[in-house]
N, C-alpha and C positions, 0 to 999 in steps of 0.2 A: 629501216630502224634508224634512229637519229638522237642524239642526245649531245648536251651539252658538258661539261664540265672543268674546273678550272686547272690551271697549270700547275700548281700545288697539291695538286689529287693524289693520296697517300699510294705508293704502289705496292704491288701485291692484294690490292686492295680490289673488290669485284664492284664495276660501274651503277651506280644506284639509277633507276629508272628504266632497263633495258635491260629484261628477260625474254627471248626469243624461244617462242615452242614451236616443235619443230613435229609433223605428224605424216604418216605416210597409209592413206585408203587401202590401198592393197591387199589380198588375204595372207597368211603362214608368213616365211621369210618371205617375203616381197614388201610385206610391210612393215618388217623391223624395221629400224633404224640401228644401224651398225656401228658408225661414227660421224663425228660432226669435230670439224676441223676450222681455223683460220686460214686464209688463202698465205701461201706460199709468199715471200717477199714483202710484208703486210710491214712497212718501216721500223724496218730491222727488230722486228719482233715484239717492239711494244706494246704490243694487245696479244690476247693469248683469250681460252674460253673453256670453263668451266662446264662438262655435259654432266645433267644428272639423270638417271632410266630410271623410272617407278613406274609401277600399275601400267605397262604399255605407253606411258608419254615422257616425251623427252625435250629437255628445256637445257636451254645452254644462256650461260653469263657471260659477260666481257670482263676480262680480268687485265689491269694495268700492269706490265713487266717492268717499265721504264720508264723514269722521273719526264715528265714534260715538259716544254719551253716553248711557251706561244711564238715568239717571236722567230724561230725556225721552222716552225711548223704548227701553222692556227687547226688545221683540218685535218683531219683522218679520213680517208675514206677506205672500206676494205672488204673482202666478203668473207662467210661461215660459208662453209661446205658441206651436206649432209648427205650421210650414204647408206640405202638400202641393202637388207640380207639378197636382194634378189640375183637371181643367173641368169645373162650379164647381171650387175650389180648399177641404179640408178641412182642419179646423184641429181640436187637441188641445190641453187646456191639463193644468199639473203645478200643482201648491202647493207653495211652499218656507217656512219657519218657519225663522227667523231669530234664536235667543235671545242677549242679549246680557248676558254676565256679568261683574259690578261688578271694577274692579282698585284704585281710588284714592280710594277713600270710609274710610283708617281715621280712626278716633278718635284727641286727641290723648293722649300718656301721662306721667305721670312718673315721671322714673328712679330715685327712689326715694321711700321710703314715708313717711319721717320728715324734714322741715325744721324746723330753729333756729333762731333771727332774736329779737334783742333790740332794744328799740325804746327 
């Protein structure tokens, strides 16, 4: 899974373009899905994910925790972890890619090309 978006991305705000569904073949609890999580240490928490259960399917969002800043960090990369009702209990992991593109870095300009100044 891979998405863009800019470093001004309102947070708390769930990432537009990236819905992950997440489904498990299995019959009874084997094929629930239990929980679906972000990996452990995923920069310092900045991504977080929304699961929602309906009708037997389950779909998880990427939800922004913390404001971004291309310039310490253009790229995310991180995983969703999803866990079966089963005994042992099976887990699947996704990779999401995170790119984070510059809004506030221009140069400064002048408005025009010729100044006169007598000294």
């Amino acid at each position: 899974y891979r998405t863009t978006i800019p470093e001004d991305y309102p947070v708390n705000r769930i990432l537009a373009g990236i819905t992950i569904t997440i489904t498990d073949n299995d019959l009874e609890d084997n094929g629930n899905v239990t929980s679906a999580y972000v990996s452990q240490n995923s920069y310092n928490n900045t991504f977080g994910i929304v699961v929602t259960y309906e009708d037997g399917s389950v779909t998880a969002e990427i939800i922004l925790h913390k404001p971004l800043d291309r310039e310490e960090v253009p790229q995310y990369t991180f995983e969703i972890t999803a866990v079966d009702g089963g005994s042992p209990p099976r887990n699947s992991t996704a990779t999401v890619v995170v790119v984070v593109t510059d809004v506030n870095d221009n140069n400064p300009i002048f408005t025009s090309l010729d100044y006169a100044f007598q000294i």
